[in-house]
Structures are given as C-alpha cells and as structure tokens.
C-alpha positions as CSV (number, residue, x, y, z in Angstrom):
1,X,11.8,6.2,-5.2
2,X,8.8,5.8,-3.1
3,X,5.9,4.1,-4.4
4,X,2.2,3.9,-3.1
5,X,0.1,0.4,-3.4
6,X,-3.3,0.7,-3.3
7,X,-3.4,-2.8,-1.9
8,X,-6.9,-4.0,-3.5
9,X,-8.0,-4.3,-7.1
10,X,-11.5,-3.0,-6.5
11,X,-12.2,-0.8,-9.1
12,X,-12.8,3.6,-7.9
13,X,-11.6,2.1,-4.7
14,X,-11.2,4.3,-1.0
15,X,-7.8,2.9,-1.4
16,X,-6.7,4.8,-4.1
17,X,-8.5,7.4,-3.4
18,X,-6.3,7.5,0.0
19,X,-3.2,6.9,-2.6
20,X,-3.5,9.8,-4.2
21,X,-4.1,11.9,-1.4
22,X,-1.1,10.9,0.2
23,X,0.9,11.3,-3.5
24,X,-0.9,15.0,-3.4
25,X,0.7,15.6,0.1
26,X,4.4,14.0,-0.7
27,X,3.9,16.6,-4.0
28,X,3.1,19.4,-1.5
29,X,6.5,18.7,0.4
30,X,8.8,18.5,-2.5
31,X,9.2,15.1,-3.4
32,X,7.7,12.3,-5.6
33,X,5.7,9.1,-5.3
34,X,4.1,6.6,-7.9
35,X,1.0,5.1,-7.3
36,X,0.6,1.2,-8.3
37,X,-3.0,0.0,-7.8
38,X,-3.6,-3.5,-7.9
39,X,-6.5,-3.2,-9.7
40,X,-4.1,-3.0,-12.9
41,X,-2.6,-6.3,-12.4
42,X,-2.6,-8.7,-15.2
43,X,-5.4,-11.2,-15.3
44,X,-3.1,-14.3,-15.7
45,X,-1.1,-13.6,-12.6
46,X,-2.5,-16.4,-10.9
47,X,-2.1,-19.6,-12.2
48,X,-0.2,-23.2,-10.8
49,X,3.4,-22.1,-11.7
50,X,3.6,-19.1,-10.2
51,X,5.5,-19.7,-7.2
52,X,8.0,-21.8,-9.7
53,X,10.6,-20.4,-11.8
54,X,7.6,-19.0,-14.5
55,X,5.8,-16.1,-13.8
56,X,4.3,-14.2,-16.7
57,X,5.7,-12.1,-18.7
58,X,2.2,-9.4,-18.1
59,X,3.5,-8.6,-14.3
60,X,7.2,-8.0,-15.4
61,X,6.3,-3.9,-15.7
62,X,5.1,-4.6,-12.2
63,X,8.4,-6.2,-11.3
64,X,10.2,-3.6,-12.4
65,X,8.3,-0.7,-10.0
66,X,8.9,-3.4,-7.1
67,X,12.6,-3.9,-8.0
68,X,13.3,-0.1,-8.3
69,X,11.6,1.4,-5.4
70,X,12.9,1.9,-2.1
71,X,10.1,3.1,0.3
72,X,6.6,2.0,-0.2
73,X,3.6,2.9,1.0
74,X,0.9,0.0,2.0
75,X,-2.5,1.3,1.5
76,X,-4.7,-1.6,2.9
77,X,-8.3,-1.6,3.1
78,X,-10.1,-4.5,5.6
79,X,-11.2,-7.0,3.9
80,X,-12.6,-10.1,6.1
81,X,-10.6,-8.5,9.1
82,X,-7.5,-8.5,7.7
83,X,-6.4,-7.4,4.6
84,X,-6.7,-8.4,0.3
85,X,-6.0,-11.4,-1.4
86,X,-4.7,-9.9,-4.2
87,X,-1.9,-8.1,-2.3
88,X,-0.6,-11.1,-1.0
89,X,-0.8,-13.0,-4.8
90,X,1.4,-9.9,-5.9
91,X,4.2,-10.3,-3.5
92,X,3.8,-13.8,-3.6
93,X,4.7,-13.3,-7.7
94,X,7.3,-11.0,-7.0
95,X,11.3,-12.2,-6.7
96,X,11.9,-13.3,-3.6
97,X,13.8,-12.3,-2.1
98,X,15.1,-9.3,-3.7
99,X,12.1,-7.6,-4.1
100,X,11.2,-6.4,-0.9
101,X,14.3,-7.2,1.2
102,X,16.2,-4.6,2.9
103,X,13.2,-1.9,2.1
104,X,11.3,0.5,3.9
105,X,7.5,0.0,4.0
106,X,4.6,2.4,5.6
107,X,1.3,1.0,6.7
108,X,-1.7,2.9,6.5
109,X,-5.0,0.7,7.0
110,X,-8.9,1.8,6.1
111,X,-12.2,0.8,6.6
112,X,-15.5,2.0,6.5
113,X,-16.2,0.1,10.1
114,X,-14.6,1.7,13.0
115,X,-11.6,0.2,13.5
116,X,-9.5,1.0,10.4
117,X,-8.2,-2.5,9.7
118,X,-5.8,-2.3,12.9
119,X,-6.3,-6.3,12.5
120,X,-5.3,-6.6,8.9
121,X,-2.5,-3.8,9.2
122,X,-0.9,-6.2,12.1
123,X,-1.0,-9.4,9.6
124,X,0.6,-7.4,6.7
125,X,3.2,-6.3,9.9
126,X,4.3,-9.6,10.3
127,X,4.7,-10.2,6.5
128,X,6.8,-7.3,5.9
129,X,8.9,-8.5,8.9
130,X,9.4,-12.0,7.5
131,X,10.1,-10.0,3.7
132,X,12.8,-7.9,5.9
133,X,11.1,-5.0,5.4
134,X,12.1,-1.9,7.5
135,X,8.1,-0.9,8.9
136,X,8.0,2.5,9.9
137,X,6.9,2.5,13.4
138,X,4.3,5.1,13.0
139,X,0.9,3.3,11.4
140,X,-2.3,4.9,10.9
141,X,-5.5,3.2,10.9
142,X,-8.3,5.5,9.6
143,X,-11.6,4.4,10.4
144,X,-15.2,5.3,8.8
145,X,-13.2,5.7,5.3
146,X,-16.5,6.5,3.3
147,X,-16.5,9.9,5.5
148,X,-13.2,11.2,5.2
149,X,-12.6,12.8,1.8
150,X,-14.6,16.3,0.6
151,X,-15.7,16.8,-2.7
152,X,-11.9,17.4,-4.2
153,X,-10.6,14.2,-2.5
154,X,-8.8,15.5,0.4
155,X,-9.0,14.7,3.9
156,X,-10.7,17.4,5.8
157,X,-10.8,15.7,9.5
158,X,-8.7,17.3,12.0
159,X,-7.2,14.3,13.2
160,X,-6.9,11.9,10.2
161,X,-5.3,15.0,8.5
162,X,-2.6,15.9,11.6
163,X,-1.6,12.1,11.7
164,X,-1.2,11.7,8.1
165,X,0.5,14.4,7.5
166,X,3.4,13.6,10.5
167,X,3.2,10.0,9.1
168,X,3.9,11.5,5.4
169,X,6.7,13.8,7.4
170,X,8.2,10.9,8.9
171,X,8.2,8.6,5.9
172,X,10.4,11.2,4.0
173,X,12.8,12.0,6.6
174,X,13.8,8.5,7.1
C-alpha cells in the first residue's frame, strides 16, 4: 500500500495539491495510493503524554494507515527552511518503532521560493534514516510551487513533469 502525506495541515494547501497529482499519475500507471493530509489530524494530538504510553484515541484511524502502508510518499513544503511542525508531532505520536521501521519512504519537497525546500527535504532525510526508513535515492525539489499546476491541477512544466514522473516510475518498481 503506498500512501501519500501531504506533510502540513494548511488548509487548500500546494501540498496536497502536489498529493493528488502524484495519486492521479500512480492511477495512470495501474496502481493505487491514499492520500493522508495532515490537515485532518485530530486537534488533541498534542498534549504532555503523548510521547508516554497514552496517545488519543482520535489519531488511532491515523495509526492504522501508518501501520498498514509500506511505501510512503513525503510531500514537504518549506516551512522556516526546513520543513512542518506538524509532521514531526505525527511521527512523534506514532508507535515507535514499528511504524515506520523497515519502510520505504519518497521525498518530494516544494516551495514557492526557488529552492524547493532542498534544506528541509535533507532534515526529514536524516529522520527517516534514524526511523530506518528505506529513502529512495531519487528526490525532487520543485521550486516556484505557486506556478506549476494549470487550471485542472496538473503539472504542465517540462521538467518538473519528466522528473516526477521517473521519480513516480521509480517509486513503483522498487
């Protein structure tokens, strides 16, 4: 099952936007993908027990994506020059270590500067790595966000469409 975070919980946010573009493109190749967007996390997740034995009970449909997926796909916007808060408060609440351990994970980072969070993709890197996440090696940083979708939500640049798609292609064989 692969599964695609879009990693903020900004509401009609380029990151889901770029999630379901690249759920439209897994579609076109014959296989399936959820989206989970952190904007639909429970409002209680944060609170002093969390990293205890007691996590609420609102994040255990979340939980269960986590625990039954085996290929995700980060969408991570820049935030502050790296990447969201809120992504790291929902691994933080998932089961460690079970939840991410021995997974594959596939980086995409956005921005609407022109950098497309290469700083904040890097960070989450290292995180994934100390999760033992399996990062595919091919990571795609898309820059100037706010100009890359037409008015049916697709890519239309040459470039940002030939390296998604081989990143997509990639991502499925493996």
């Amino acid at each position: 099952m692969i599964t695609i975070i879009a990693s903020t919980n900004r509401t009609n946010s380029y990151s889901l936007k770029t999630a379901q573009y690249y759920q439209k493109v897994i579609k076109q190749m014959d296989h399936d993908a959820s989206i989970l967007s952190l904007e639909n996390l429970p409002e209680d997740i944060i609170h002093t027990d969390m990293y205890g034995k007691i996590k609420p009970r609102s994040f255990e449909p979340f939980q269960q994506i986590i625990t039954n997926t085996q290929k995700f796909i980060f969408i991570i916007p820049e935030y502050n020059g790296s990447f969201p808060g809120i992504l790291k408060v929902m691994i933080d609440t998932c089961r460690f270590p079970d939840s991410f351990s021995g997974k594959k994970a596939c980086l995409v980072g956005i921005s609407t500067g022109k950098y497309g969070n290469i700083r904040g993709i890097d960070h989450f890197t290292g995180i994934c790595h100390y999760l033992n996440m399996h990062v595919l090696p091919l990571k795609i940083h898309i820059p100037n966000i706010n100009k890359e979708f037409d008015e049916e939500g697709n890519f239309f640049q040459a470039d940002t469409l030939k390296f998604t798609k081989q990143q997509i292609s990639q991502f499925i064989a493996w």
